[in-house]
GUDREN-166125 format. One record per residue (C-alpha): x, y, z; residue in three letters. Coordinates in steps of 0.02 Angstrom, whole numbers, padded with zeros to 5 digits, always signed. Layout:
<fitors>
XYZAla;...
</fitors>
This chain:
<fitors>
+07005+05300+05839Unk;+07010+05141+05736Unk;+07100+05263+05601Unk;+07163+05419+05594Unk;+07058+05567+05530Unk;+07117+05674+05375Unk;+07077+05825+05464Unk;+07075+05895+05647Unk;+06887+05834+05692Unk;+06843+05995+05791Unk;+06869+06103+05639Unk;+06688+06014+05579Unk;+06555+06147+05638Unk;+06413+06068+05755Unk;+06262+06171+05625Unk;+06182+06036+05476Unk;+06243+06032+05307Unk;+06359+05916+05204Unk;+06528+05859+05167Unk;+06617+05771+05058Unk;+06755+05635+05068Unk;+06913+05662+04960Unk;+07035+05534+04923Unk;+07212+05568+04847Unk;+07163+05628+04688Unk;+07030+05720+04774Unk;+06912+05629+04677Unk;+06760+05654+04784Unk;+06726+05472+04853Unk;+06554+05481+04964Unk;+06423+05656+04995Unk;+06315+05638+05161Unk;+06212+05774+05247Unk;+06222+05776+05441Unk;+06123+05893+05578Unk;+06277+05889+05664Unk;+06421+05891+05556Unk;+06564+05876+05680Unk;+06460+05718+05770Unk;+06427+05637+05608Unk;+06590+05657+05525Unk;+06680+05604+05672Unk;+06583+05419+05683Unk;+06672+05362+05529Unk;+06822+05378+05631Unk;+06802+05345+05796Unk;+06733+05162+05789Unk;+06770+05036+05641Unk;+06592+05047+05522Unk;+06512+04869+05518Unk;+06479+04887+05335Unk;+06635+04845+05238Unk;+06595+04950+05101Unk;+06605+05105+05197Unk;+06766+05037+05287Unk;+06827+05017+05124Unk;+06778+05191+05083Unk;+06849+05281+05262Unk;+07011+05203+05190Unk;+07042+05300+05038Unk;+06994+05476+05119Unk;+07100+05606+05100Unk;+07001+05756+05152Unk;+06841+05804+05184Unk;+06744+05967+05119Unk;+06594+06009+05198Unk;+06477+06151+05190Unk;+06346+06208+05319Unk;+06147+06233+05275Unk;+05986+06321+05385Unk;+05928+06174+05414Unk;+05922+05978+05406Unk;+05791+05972+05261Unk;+05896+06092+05156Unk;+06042+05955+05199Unk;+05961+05850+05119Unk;+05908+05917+04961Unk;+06078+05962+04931Unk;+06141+05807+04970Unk;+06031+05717+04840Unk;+06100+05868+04691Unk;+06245+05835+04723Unk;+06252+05655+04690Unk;+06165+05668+04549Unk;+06278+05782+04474Unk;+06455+05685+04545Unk;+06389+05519+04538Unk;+06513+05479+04685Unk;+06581+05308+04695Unk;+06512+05259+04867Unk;+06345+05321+04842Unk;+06196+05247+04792Unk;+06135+05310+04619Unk;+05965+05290+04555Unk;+05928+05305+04383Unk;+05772+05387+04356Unk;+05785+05572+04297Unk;+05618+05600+04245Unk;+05463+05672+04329Unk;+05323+05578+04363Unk;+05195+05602+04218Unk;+05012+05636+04257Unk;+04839+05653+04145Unk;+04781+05828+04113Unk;+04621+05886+04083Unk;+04627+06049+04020Unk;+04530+06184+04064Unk;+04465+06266+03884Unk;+04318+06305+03781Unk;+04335+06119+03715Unk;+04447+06053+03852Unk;+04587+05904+03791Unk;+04670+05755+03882Unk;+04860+05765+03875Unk;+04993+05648+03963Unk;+05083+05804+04079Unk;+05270+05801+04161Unk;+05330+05945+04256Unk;+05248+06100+04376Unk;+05058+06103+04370Unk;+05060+06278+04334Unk;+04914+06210+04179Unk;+04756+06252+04237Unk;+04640+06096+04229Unk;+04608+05927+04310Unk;+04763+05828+04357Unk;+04757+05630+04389Unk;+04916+05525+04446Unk;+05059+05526+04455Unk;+05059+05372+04348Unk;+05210+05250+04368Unk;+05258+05285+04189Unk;+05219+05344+04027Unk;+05147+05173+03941Unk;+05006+05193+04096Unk;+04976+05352+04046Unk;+04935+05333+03878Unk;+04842+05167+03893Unk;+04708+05274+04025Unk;+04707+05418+03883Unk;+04647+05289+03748Unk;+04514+05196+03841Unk;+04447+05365+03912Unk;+04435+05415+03735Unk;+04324+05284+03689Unk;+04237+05328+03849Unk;+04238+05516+03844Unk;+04260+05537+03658Unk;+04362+05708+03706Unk;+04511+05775+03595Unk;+04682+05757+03613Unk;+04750+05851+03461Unk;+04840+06017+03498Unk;+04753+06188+03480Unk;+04858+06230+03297Unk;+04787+06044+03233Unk;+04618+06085+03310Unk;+04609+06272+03247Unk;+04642+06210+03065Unk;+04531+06072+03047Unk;+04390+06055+02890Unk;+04339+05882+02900Unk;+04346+05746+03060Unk;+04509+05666+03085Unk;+04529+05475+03107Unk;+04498+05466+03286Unk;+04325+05535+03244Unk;+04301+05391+03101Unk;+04361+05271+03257Unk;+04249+05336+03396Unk;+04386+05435+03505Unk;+04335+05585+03504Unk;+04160+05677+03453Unk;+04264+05826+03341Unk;+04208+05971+03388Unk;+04355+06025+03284Unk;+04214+06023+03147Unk;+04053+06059+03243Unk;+04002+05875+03239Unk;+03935+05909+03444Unk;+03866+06060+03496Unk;+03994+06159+03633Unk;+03865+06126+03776Unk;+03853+05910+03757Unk;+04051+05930+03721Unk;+04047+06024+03894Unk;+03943+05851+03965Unk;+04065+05732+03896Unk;+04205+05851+04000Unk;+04111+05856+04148Unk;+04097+05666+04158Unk;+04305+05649+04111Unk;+04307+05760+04243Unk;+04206+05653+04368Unk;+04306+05488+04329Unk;+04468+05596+04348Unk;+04404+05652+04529Unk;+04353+05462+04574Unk;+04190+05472+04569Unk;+04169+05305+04451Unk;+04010+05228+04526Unk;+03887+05396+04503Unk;+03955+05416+04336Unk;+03913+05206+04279Unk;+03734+05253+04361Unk;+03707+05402+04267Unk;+03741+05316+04086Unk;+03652+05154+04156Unk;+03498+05264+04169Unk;+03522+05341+03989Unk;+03565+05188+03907Unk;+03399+05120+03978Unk;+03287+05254+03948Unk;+03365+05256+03767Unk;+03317+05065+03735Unk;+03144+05085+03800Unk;+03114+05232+03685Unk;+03190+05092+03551Unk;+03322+05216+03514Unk;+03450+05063+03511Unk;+03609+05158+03427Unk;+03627+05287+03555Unk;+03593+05137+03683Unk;+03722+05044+03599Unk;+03859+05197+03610Unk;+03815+05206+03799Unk;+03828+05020+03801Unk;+04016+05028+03722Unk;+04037+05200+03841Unk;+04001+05091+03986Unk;+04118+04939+03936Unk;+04254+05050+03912Unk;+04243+05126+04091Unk;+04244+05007+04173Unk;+04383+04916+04095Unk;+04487+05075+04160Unk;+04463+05006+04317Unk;+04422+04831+04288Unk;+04520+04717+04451Unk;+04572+04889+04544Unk;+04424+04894+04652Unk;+04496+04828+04817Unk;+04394+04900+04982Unk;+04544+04830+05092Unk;+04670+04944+05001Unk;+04692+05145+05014Unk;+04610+05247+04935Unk;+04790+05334+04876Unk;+04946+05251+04922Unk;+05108+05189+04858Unk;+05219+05040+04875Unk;+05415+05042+04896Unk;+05512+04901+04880Unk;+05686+04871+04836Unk;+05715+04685+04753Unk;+05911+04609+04780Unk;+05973+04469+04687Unk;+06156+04431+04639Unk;+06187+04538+04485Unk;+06084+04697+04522Unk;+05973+04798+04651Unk;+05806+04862+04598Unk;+05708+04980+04685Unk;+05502+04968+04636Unk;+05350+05090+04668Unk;+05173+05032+04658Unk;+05059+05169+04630Unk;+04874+05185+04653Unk;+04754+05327+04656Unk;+04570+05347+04670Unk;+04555+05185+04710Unk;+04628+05113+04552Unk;+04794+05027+04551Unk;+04902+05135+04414Unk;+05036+04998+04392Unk;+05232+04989+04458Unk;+05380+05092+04418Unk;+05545+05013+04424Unk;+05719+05114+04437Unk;+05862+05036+04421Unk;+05997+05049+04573Unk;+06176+05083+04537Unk;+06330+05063+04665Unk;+06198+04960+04799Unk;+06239+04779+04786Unk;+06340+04803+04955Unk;+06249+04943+05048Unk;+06107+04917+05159Unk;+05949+04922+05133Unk;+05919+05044+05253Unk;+06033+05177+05134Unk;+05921+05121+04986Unk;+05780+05152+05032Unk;+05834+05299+05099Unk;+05858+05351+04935Unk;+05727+05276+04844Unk;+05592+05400+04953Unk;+05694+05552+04932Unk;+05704+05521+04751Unk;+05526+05471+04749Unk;+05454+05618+04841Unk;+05576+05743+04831Unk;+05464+05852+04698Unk;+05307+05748+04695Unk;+05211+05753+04863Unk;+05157+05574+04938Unk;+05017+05508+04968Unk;+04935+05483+05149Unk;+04978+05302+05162Unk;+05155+05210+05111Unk;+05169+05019+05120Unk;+05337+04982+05160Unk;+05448+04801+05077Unk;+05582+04812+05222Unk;+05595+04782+05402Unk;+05483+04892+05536Unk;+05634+04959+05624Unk;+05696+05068+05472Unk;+05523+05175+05523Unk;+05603+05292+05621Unk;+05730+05353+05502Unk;+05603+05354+05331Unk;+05464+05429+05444Unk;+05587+05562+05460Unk;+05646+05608+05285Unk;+05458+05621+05279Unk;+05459+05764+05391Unk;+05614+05849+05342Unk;+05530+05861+05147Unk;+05340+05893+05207Unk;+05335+05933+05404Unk;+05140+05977+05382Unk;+05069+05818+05310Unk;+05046+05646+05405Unk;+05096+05504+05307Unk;+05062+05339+05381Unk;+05193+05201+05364Unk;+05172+05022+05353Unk;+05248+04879+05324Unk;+05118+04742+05306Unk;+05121+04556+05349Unk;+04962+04496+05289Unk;+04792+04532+05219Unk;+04770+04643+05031Unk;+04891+04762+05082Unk;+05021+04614+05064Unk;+04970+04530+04949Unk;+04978+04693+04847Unk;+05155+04734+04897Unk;+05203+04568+04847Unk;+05112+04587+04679Unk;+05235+04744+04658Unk;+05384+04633+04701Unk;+05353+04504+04600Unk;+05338+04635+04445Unk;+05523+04728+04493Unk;+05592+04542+04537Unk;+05542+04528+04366Unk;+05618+04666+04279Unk;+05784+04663+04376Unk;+05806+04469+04299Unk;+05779+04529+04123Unk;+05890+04674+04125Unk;+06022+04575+04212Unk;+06002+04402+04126Unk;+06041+04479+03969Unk;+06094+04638+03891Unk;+05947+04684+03805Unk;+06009+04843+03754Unk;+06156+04775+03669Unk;+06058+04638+03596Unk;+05919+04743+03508Unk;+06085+04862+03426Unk;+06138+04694+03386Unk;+05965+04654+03290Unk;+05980+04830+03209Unk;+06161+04794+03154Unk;+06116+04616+03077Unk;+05948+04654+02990Unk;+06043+04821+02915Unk;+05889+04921+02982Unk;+05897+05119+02964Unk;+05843+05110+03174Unk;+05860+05015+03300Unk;+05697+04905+03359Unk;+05617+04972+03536Unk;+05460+04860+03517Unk;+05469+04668+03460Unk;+05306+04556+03461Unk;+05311+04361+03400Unk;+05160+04269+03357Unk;+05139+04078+03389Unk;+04991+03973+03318Unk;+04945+03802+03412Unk;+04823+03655+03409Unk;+04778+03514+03455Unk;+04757+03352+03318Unk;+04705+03499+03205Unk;+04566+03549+03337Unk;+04561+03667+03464Unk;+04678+03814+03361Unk;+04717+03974+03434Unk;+04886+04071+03425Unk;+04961+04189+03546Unk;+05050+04357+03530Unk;+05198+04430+03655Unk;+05294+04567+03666Unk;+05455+04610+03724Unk;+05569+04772+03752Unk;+05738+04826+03786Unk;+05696+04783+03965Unk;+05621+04625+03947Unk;+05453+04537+03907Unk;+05294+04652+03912Unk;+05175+04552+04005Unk;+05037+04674+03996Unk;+05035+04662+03828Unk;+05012+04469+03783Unk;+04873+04420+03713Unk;+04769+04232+03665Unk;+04664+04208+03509Unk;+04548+04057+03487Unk;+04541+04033+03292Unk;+04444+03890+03292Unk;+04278+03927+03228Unk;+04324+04118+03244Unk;+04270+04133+03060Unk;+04091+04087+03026Unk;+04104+04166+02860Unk;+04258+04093+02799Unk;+04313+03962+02943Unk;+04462+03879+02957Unk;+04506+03709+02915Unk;+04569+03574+03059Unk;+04750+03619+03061Unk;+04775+03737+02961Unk;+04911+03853+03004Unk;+04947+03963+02860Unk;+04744+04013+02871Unk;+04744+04022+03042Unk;+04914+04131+03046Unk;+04828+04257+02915Unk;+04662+04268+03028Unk;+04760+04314+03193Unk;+04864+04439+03099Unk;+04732+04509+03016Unk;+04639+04555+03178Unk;+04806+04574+03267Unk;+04858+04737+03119Unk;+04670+04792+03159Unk;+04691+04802+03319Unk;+04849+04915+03315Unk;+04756+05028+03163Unk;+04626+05067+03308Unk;+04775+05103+03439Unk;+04692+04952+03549Unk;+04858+04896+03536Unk;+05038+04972+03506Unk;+05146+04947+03357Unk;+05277+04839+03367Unk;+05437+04869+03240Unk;+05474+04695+03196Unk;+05346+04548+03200Unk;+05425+04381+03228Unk;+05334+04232+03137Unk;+05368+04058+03209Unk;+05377+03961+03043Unk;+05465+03987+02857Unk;+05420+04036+02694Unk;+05244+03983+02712Unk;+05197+04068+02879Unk;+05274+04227+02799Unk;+05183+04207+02670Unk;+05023+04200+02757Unk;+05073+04341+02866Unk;+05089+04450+02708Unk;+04924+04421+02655Unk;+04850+04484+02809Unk;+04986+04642+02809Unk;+04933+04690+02617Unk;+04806+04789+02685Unk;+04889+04876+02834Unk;+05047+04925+02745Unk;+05042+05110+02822Unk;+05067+05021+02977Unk;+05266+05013+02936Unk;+05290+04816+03030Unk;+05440+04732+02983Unk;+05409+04542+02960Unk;+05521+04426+03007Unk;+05497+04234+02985Unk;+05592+04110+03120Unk;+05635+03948+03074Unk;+05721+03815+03166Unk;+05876+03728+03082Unk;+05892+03567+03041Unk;+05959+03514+03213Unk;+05843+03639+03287Unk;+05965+03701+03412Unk;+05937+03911+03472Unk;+06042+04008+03378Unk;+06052+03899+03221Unk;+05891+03974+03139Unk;+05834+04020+02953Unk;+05770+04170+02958Unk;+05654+04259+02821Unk;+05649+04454+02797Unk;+05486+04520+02728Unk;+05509+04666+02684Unk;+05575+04660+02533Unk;+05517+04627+02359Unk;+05544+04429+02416Unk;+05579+04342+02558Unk;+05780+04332+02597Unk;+05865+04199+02694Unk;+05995+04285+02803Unk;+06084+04122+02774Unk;+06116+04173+02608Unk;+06197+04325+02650Unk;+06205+04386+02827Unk;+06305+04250+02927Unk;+06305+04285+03104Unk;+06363+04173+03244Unk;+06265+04041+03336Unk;+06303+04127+03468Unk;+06262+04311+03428Unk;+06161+04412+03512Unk;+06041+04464+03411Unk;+05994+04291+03350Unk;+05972+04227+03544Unk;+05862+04369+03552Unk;+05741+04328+03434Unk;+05756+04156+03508Unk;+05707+04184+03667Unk;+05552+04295+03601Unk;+05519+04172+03490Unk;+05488+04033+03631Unk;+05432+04150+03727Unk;+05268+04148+03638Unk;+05292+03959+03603Unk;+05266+03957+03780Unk;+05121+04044+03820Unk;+05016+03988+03666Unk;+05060+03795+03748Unk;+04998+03871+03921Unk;+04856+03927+03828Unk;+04829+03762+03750Unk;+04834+03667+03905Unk;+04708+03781+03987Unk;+04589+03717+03849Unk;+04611+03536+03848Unk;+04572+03544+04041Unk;+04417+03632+04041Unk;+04328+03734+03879Unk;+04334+03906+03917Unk;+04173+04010+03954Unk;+04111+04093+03789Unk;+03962+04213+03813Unk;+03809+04120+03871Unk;+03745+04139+04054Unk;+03596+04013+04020Unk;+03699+03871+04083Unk;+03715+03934+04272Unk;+03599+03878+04384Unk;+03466+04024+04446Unk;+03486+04134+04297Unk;+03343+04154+04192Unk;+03301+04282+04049Unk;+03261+04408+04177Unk;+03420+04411+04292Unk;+03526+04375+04136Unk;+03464+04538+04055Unk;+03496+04634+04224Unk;+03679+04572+04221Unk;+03700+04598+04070Unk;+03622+04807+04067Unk;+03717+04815+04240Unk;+03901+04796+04191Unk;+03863+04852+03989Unk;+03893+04660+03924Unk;+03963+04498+03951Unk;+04145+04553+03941Unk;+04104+04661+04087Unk;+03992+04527+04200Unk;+04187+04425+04158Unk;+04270+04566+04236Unk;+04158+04595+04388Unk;+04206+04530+04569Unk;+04108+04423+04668Unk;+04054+04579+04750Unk;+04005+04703+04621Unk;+03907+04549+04536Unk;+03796+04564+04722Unk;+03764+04739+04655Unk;+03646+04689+04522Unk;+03469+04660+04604Unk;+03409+04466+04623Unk;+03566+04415+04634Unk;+03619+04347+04790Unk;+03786+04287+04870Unk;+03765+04117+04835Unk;+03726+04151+04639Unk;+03869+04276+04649Unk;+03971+04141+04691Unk;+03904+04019+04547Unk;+03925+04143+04413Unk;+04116+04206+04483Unk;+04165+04022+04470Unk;+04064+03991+04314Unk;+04175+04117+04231Unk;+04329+04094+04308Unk;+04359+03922+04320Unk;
</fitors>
């Protein structure tokens, strides 16, 4: 014994359960679950732990409680309630108390797509679980355009006498009204359905067909609706199509670095890669990552079964042990392990890394939380922000504009949400004059509130404007129409030294613009004001990136006539095949071979013609 027990060690029954360690205060210190209590109590004290935290902990118990189970599994479930509701000091806690949300397709006269948490006691057609709730509701809005199916609930629906908006906007067919008969509403729900069960390709034949059929009989609107219907599919799945990956699988990863542990899942279903979801790890800069992980599955899988293959971010001799937690929570299913070293599967759990390596640094760098209560608290808002964008306007000599919007939450910078306008002859009817900012800031803005009307994009509370009086200015122009949208505006502009944290800023949303220098005086050091600063370059940044990318090489517009091999007739097939250019942009080397005449060679011409 390297030190003493609390407790006579054969008192510990030999059946599974758990126990608890104790410490003077009997404060409970650390919950495990054991198959053998008495053999796994006993190693704490037998032999000196190589991990100092848990020497550490062995120190300060007092006494142990334990209680017995039937059975390993049910071990374990307690194990993990119990630590969620003590939060013990030597545990690892992960913070993630939500179910995983799915998409429902309700099964109903006039069925409806809903984001879903809980039991799937519903009866309809279930897709996911998605990593979060932001992937949920993106898939909901570009299957609307798709599907044009409702999402109102049955007392909205029940009460309607005229379409809503997302009729006027081309979401949904409102059958609310009796604008579609209940049989074509049933069509539209069988083909939801269809994408929902994976079966993509039959369904992009199907309206191919239609949409042909439709321009031969010259009935060119309901072509062009397929047209849209076909664009908007596919950019559900646009870049998920990978034949090396599974076909359902997940990713878990947990991401170290010197202020904070993150754990990460990568999600993908039906093919299609759903995104990551990152949960932050409490008490785990010193354990292992064997106890982590540990964790992380039984959190992960604990109510929501897994899929048939898991690729694995940790070393190949933790198998053993996570292969079976596996069987303790679901002894009937076979659930490959990996832990990959090369090829997609690597490259794809390094693409989840890299997003969670992410995270972890913004939530750690700075407290975000603290700094957007900070934001509230200076700019005497009635609540506090939970979505900032900034917009940045660039140029070269006057030539070349575009401008650049980012986004940024309490957990750092939304990547998935930038987005790069080119402004420079954007407006035939009213174009823009070389260098021009305050034009070109009302011309982004104005497409950038349009955007957000039609839910293409989601509203942010407070707009940052890199500029003064003038870009406000301009920004209100372009806000006089979209006023319902309820966007503060909020002009940045560097001091007179130009130093972060020493800017004028310009509140429009009042009457007039307001200097906060003329009232508000906060610190150059305050949190709120590094905040916006670092949003504010931010998108400084990436409209310079963008910038770059366009002095080295013009970017691809929408003509194909320039590629070598492709004439009227193969440009026409392309073009039918993937519903328009912005879908022959999004199309692999691969699914470009799809369309006939075109050959690997040309494949390759036109992927690097639009790529490069």
């Amino acid at each position: 014994m390297w030190i003493d027990p609390p407790r006579p060690l054969n008192e510990l029954p030999t059946e599974p359960g758990i126990y608890q360690m104790l410490d003077e205060k009997r404060k409970v210190l650390y919950v495990g679950k054991a198959r053998n209590l008495r053999k796994r109590v006993s190693s704490y004290f037998q032999r000196k732990p190589d991990s100092l935290r848990t020497q550490a902990m062995v120190v300060l118990v007092r006494d142990i409680e334990f209680n017995t189970t039937p059975s390993e599994a049910d071990a374990l479930v307690l194990e993990h309630n119990l630590i969620k509701q003590i939060k013990p000091r030597y545990n690892v806690l992960l913070k993630d108390s939500k179910s995983y949300p799915y998409i429902l397709l309700r099964d109903e006269k006039f069925p409806r797509l809903q984001m879903y948490r809980g039991d799937r006691s519903i009866a309809g057609e279930y897709f996911g679980p998605f990593p979060h709730a932001g992937a949920v509701h993106t898939t909901i809005h570009l299957m609307q355009k798709a599907f044009q199916l409702r999402d109102c609930e049955d007392s909205t629906f029940h009460n309607r006498s005229r379409p809503c908006m997302q009729y006027q906007i081309g979401r949904c067919s409102a059958p609310c009204v009796g604008m579609v008969s209940q049989e074509k509403y049933a069509r539209q729900a069988a083909d939801a359905r269809s994408f929902l069960k994976g079966q993509d390709q039959a369904l992009l034949d199907s309206w191919q067909q239609q949409m042909l059929k439709a321009a031969n009989k010259q009935h060119f609107e309901q072509a062009a609706i397929l047209r849209d219907r076909i664009a908007a599919l596919r950019t559900i799945f646009a870049g998920a199509e990978q034949s090396d990956l599974p076909e359902h699988a997940d990713v878990l990863a947990i991401i170290r670095q010197s202020h904070g542990v993150m754990a990460a899942v990568g999600v993908r279903r039906g093919g299609r890669d759903l995104g990551v979801h990152t949960i932050k790890v409490n008490q785990a800069l010193d354990a292992d990552d064997m106890e982590v992980m540990q964790s992380l599955m039984l959190e992960r899988y604990r109510k929501e079964s897994p899929p048939e293959h898991i690729l694995l971010a940790c070393d190949e001799t933790q198998r053993a042990p996570l292969q079976h937690i596996l069987k303790l929570l679901y002894p009937k299913l076979n659930i490959k392990l990996y832990f990959p070293k090369r090829g997609a599967r690597f490259a794809w759990l390094n693409q989840v890394v890299s997003r969670a390596s992410e995270a972890l640094a913004a939530r750690s760098g700075h407290n975000q939380e603290a700094a957007f209560q900070a934001l509230q608290t200076m700019l005497q808002l009635h609540e506090k922000p939970e979505l900032i964008a900034a917009v940045d306007n660039a140029h070269l000599g006057g030539k070349q504009m575009l401008s650049a919007i980012v986004y940024a939450d309490s957990n750092g910078a939304r990547k998935d949400l930038y987005r790069k306008y080119k402004l420079d002859n954007a407006a035939k009817t009213n174009p823009i004059l070389d260098g021009d900012d305050y034009a070109g800031m009302t011309q982004v803005l104005t497409r950038f509130f349009t955007a957000i009307e039609k839910d293409d994009m989601p509203k942010p509370d407070i707009l940052l404007i890199d500029g003064g009086k003038g870009q406000l200015q301009a920004a209100q122009t372009a806000y006089q129409n979209f006023t319902n949208l309820n966007i503060k505006l909020l002009a940045v502009a560097k001091g007179d030294k130009r130093k972060t944290g020493e800017e004028t800023l310009w509140a429009g949303w009042d009457d007039a613009p307001i200097s906060l220098k003329q009232g508000l005086k906060p610190g150059k050091h305050d949190a709120a004001l590094l905040l916006i600063a670092r949003i504010r370059d931010e998108a400084h940044r990436f409209a310079s990136q963008y910038l770059q990318k366009r002095r080295k090489k013009a970017v691809f517009t929408s003509s194909l006539d320039g590629i070598e091999g492709i004439g009227a007739k193969k440009r026409a097939a392309l073009l039918q095949h993937f519903g328009g250019i912005a879908g022959v942009k999004k199309a692999s080397r691969e699914q470009l071979q799809e369309v006939q005449g075109i050959s690997t060679a040309l494949a390759e011409r036109i992927f690097s013609a639009l790529h490069h």
